[in-house]
N, C-alpha and C positions, 0 to 999 in steps of 0.2 A: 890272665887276670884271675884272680882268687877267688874265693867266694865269701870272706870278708869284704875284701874292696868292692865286688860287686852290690854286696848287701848296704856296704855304708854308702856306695853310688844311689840305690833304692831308698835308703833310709833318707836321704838330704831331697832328693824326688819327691817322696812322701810329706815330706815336710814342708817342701814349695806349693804342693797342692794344697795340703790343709791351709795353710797362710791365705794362700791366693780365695781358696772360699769363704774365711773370714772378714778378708776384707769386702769381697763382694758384698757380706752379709751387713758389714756394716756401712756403707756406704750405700745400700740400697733401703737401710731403715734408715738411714738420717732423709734421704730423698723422702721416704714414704712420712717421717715427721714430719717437713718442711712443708710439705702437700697444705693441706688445711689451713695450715698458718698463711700460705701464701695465697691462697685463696678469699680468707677471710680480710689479709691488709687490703687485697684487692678488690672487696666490697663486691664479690660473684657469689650468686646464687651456690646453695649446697652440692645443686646435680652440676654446674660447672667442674667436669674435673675427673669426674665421680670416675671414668674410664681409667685416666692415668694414675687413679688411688687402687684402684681395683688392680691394676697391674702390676703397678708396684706388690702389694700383697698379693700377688701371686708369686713373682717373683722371691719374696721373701720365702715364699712357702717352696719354692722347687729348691732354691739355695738350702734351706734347710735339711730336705730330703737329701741334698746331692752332701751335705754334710755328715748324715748320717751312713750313709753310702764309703766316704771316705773313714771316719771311722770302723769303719766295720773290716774295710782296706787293711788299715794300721795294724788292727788286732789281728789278723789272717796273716801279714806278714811277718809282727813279732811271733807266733804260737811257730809257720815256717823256718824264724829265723834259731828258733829252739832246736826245735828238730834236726836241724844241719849242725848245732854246736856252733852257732856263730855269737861273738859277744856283743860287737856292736849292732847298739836298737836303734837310740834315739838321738834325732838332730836338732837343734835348734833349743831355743827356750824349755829347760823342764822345770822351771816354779812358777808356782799360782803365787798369785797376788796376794798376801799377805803369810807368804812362805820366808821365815827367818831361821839359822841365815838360809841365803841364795846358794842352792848346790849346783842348779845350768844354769842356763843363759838369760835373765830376764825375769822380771815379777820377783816375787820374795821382797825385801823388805830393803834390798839391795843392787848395786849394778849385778852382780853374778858376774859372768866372764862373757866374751864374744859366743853372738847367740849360733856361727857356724860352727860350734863344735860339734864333735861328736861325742857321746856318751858311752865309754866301754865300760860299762855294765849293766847287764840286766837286772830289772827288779824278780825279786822272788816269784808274781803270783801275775797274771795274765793279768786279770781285774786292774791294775795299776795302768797298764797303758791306755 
């Protein structure tokens, strides 16, 4: 096995993880939205609850960290993946949401292309990833 394939194996890894803490992250603030609300339709007391809201925002908050955590991941692996001369960095979706046009997978202003791709090229400057 190579050490591109092994990298772009890493890089699509990398990228399951960052996804999967996103959606934790957001799937645990719609819960922590709902909280209150459903408290309130329910005509309970403010301390009813108060436990499972507190939770929640805890949980938001170790998601968060473990976000930061994987970040820091991404960027340790692109500055490695420099250093070895390997091209491919990035998998998955690389437009933000009002990026026109769409050059990866998703957001831009556009479909983009299948968000399993891979990305063979690097950007110029670490700061980008």
């Amino acid at each position: 096995m190579s050490r591109l394939s092994v990298g772009e194996a890493l890089a699509a890894r990398l990228y399951a993880a960052e996804s999967a803490i996103d959606q934790a992250l957001i799937e645990t603030a719609t819960l922590a939205a709902a909280l209150p609300t459903a408290r309130a339709e329910a005509w309970l007391s403010a301390v009813t609850g108060q436990r499972a809201f507190a939770g929640a925002a805890a949980t938001i908050s170790a998601l968060s960290d473990a976000r930061a955590h994987i970040v820091q991941t991404h960027n340790t692996l692109t500055a490695l993946a420099r250093n070895l001369g390997l091209e491919a960095l990035a998998v998955g979706p690389l437009d933000k949401p009002g990026d026109g046009p769409p050059i990866g997978g998703g957001g831009g202003d556009g479909p983009g292309v299948a968000p399993d791709v891979v990305n063979k090229s690097l950007p110029s400057k670490t700061s980008i990833c």
